[in-house]
N, C-alpha and C positions, 0 to 999 in steps of 0.2 A: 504494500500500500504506500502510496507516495504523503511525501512528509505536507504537512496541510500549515499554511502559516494563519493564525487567528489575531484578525487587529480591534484592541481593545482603548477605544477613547473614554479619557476620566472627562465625567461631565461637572464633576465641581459640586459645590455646597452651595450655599444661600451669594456666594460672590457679592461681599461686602464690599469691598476695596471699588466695588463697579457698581453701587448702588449712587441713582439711584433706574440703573439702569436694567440693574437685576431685581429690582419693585415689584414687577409683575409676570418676569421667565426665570429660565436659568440661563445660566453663563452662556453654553454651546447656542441658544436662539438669538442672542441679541445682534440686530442686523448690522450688515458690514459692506462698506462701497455702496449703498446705495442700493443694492437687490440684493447680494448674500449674505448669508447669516456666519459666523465665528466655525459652527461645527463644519459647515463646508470645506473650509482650508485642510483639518486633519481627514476626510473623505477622501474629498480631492486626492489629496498624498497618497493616501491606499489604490483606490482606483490606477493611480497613473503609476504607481508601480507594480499594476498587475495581481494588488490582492484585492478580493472580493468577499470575505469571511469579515465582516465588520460589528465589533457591539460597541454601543453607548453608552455606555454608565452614567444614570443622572437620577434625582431624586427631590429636587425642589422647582415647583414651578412647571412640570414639564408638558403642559398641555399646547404650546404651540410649538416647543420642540416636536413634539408627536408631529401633528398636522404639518410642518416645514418639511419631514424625513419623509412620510408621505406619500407627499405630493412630489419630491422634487429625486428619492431613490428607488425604481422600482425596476430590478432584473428581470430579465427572461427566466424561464423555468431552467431550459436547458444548462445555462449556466451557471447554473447554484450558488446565484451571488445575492447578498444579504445585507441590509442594515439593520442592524435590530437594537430597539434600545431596552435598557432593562434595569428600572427603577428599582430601588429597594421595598423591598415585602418579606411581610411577616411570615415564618417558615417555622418549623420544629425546632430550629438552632438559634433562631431568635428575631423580635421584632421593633429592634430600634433601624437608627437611621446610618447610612452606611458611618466607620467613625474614623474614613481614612481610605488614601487610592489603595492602599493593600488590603486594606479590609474590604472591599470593594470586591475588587475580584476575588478575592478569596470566598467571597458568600453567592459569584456566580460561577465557580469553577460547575457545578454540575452542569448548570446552560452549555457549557462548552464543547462540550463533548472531546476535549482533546486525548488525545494516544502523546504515548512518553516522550515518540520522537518528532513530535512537532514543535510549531515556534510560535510563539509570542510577542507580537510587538505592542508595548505600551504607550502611550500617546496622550498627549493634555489637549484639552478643547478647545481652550483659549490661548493660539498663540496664531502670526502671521509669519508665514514663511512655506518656501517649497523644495520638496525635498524625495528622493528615490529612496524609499525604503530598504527596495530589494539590493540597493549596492550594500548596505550597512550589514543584511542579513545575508548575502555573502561572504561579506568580511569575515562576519561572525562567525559563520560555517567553517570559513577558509583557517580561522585562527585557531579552531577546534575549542571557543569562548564557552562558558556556560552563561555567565551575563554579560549585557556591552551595552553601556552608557554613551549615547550622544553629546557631547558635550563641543562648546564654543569658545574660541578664544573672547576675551572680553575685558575692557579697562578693568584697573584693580581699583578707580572709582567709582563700578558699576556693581560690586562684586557682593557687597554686603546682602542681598537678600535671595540670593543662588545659592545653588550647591557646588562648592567648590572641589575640583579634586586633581591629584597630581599622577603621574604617569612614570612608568620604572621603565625596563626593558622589556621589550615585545609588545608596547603598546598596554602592558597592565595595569590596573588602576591602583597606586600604593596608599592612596591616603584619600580620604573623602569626608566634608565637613559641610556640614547643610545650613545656608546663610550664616554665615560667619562673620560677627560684629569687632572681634579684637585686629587691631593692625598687624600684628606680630603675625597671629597665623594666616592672618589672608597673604605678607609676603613671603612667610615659607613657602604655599605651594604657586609662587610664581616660577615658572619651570627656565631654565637656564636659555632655550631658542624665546621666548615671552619675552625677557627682561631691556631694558631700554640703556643706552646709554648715562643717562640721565637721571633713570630710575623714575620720572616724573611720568612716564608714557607704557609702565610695565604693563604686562596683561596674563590674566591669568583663563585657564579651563573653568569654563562655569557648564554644568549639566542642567540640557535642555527640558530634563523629564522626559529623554524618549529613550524608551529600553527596550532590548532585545533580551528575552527569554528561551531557551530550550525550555519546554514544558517540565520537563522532569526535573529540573533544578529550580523550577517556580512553584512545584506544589511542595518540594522541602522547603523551601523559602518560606511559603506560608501557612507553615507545621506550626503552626504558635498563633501568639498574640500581635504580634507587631501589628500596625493599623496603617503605615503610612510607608511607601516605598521611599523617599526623599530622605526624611529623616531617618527610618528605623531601618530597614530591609538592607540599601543600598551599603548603609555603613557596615553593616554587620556581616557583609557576604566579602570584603573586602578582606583580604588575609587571607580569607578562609576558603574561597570559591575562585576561580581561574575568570574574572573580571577585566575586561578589555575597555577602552575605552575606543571610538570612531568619533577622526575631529569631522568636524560642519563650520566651515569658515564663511556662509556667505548671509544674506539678509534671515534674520530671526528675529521677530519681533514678541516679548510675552507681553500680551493684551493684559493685564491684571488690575489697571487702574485707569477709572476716567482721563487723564491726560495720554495715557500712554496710547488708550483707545481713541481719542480725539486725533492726535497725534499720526497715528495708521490711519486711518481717515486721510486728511489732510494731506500727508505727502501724496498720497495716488494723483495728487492736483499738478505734481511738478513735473517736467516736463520728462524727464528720466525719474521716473520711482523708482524705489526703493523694489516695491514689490509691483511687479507689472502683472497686471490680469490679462493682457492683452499677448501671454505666451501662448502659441497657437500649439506645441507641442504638449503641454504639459498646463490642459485648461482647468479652471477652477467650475465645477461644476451645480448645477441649481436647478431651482423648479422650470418649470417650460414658461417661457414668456409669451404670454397672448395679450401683450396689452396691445393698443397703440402707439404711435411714435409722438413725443413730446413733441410740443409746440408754446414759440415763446414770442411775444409779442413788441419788437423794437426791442430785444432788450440787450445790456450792456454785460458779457462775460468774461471775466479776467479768468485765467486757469479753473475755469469750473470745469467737474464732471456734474452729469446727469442721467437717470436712471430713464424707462420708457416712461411713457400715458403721465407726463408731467406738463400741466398747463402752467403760465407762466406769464402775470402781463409785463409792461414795461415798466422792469425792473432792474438794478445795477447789482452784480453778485461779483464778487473776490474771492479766490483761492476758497467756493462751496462744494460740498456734495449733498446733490439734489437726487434722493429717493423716489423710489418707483410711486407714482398717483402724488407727487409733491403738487400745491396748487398755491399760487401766490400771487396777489393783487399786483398793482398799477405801483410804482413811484416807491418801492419799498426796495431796501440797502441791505445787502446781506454783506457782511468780511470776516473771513474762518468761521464757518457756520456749517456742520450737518444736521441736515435733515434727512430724518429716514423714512419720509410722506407717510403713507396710509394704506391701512388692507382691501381698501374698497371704495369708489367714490358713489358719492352718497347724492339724492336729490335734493339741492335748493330749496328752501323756505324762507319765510321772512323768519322766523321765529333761531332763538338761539344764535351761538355763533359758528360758522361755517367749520367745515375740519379744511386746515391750511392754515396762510398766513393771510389775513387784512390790508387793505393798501394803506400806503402811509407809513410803513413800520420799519423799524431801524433794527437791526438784530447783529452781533458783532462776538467771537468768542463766544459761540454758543453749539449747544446740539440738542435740537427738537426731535423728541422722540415718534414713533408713530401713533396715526390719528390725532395727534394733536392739535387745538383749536386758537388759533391767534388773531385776537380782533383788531381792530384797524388802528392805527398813530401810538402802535405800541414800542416801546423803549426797552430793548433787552440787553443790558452789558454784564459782565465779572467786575469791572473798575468800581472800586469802591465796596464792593462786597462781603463779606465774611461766610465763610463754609456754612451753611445748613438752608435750612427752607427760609426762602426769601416773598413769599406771602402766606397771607393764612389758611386758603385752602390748600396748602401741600399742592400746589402745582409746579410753581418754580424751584428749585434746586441750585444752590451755586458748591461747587468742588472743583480742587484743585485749580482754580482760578479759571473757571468755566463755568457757565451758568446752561441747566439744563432745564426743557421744558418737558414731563415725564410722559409716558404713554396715556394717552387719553386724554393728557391734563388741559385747560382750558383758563385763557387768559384773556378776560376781556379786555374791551377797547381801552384807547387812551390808558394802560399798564405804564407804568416807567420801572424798571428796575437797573441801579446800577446806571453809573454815568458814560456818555459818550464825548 
């Protein structure tokens, strides 16, 4: 029987750090570029290296996860390819929530159905980057590995909230320390080709979260308690298990906090991204698009993208991403702004305020979430603001010097928040 490779994406917890954008999903749903969602990127990755064995681990929020998987993954029979996701449930061994990505898999090893000699690749939901699996699980083959950590070169001023680790002969991993706060040991393991003349430009191995398992050294792995592969698993198999490390030197971005996510957004505007969606070999892949083609009325676009079935009147936009069904009045200023429009466009009434944006309106450092409702000569900045909810009905949000408008939330007219 030939060896079956099994790709398991962790879908994450409540994703605080990304509220409050995680309010009403999980991590893997929240939209990205305009039409895809987070969980597409680690998909993607699978698909385009040719595995088609895929589970989602998630467990807060997952109702539009569900309907996005769906609508946007569905195989042929013949090809017995899969996404499945698989929330936490109550079973004989117990019914809380999962309390860690090894605990995680560890309470779906039965779904899995895997034999000794298969493989494993482990995956986070939230990150932007593209990448061939199968060169890594070659490697790993080729090196005769039990585990083998991904891992990035990366500033030793980036380093504190990764998993740092350093590297011996043959590529094996000697030392592994999960966000590491003290100066000392972050430059121990900066590795001798890493270090700078200077010392001011050193960089050290940070692990991306993506690991390679031989199955039979993953179910002793999680013979125990340990609950979390980062911190407990990965360090304790070091010494003891023939641990490989495989570098990934090129764009990896982890999505884990409002800026960072704003941030990924935004470059897709420049002129050469970082991360280009427009590789034609290695696509990032989504629901079937049947909208119509956006239409925009006079208006003035500095490095905007924009998503389909977005109406638009005469308006000026800077360095936006404009989401699928985005709709926005006459005379309104958009500058570092996404929007991620709306699930549906709705019939006109007088009553209430429209879902879109109002004419009239200034919006600057921001990111409207979907369906969101913006009534006309509204004033949105971060300038001047302070972190939390920035009116009384919990609609507006300011983080990380960003001001966010939530899913659903509705801001009537003449709104000012935060100075322009």
């Amino acid at each position: 029987m030939s060896r079956k490779v099994h790709c398991v994406i962790m879908g994450g917890g409540r994703g605080t750090r990304l509220y409050p954008l995680t309010k009403l999903r999980c991590k893997p749903a929240v939209p990205l570029a305009g039409k895809y969602r987070l969980v597409d990127i680690p998909i993607s990755n699978c698909i385009n290296s040719g595995y088609n064995r895929i589970y989602l681990l998630s467990q807060f929020n997952t109702a539009s996860l569900h309907r996005h998987v769906q609508d946007a993954y569905r195989f042929d029979r013949f090809g017995q390819g899969f996404v499945e996701i698989l929330s936490a449930e109550q079973t004989e061994f117990g019914d809380d929530w999962y309390q860690g990505t090894a605990d995680a898999v560890r309470r779906n090893l039965i779904h899995f159905g895997a034999d000794k000699d298969d493989i494993f690749v482990i995956l986070s939901g939230d990150q932007l980057y593209r990448m061939d699996f199968s060169k890594m699980v070659e490697e790993h083959l080729d090196r005769g590995a039990e585990i083998t950590v991904a891992a990035k070169p990366v500033p030793t001023d980036e380093a504190t909230g990764l998993g740092l680790l350093r590297v011996g002969e043959s590529s094996r991993i000697v030392d592994f320390v999960e966000k590491p706060t003290d100066p000392e040991v972050i430059e121990r393991l900066v590795p001798p080709e890493l270090k700078s003349a200077d010392g001011k430009n050193d960089r050290c191995l940070a692990s991306m979260g993506i690991y390679v398992f031989n199955a039979s050294s993953m179910l002793e792995a999680l013979d125990g308690d340990a609950t979390d592969f980062g911190k407990e698993v990965i360090p304790s198999l070091v010494g003891e298990k023939n641990v490989k490390c495989h570098i990934y030197d090129d764009y990896w971005e982890d999505i884990g906090t409002v800026r960072s996510f704003f941030e990924a957004n935004l470059q897709l505007c420049d002129n050469h991204p970082q991360f280009d969606f427009y590789e034609q070999n290695h696509p990032i892949y989504n629901y079937p698009d049947l909208l119509p083609m956006s239409k925009f009325k006079n208006s003035k676009l500095i490095k905007t993208n924009f998503a389909s079935g977005c109406v638009v009147g005469e308006s000026n936009f800077t360095r936006c991403v404009l989401g699928v069904r985005s709709i926005i009045g006459d005379t309104c200023s958009f500058n570092n702004v996404v929007m991620m429009g709306a699930d549906n466009y709705e019939v006109l009434s007088s009553e209430g305020t429209p879902v879109g944006v109002g004419a009239n309106s200034k919006i600057e450092n921001a990111i409207i979430d979907k369906n969101a409702r913006i009534g006309k000569n509204v004033i949105l900045s971060p300038q001047g603001m302070k972190d939390g909810w920035a009116d009384q009905g919990e609609n507006i949000y300011v983080r990380d010097g960003i001001v966010l408008v939530v899913k659903n939330g509705v801001v009537p007219d003449n709104t000012s928040i935060g100075s322009l």
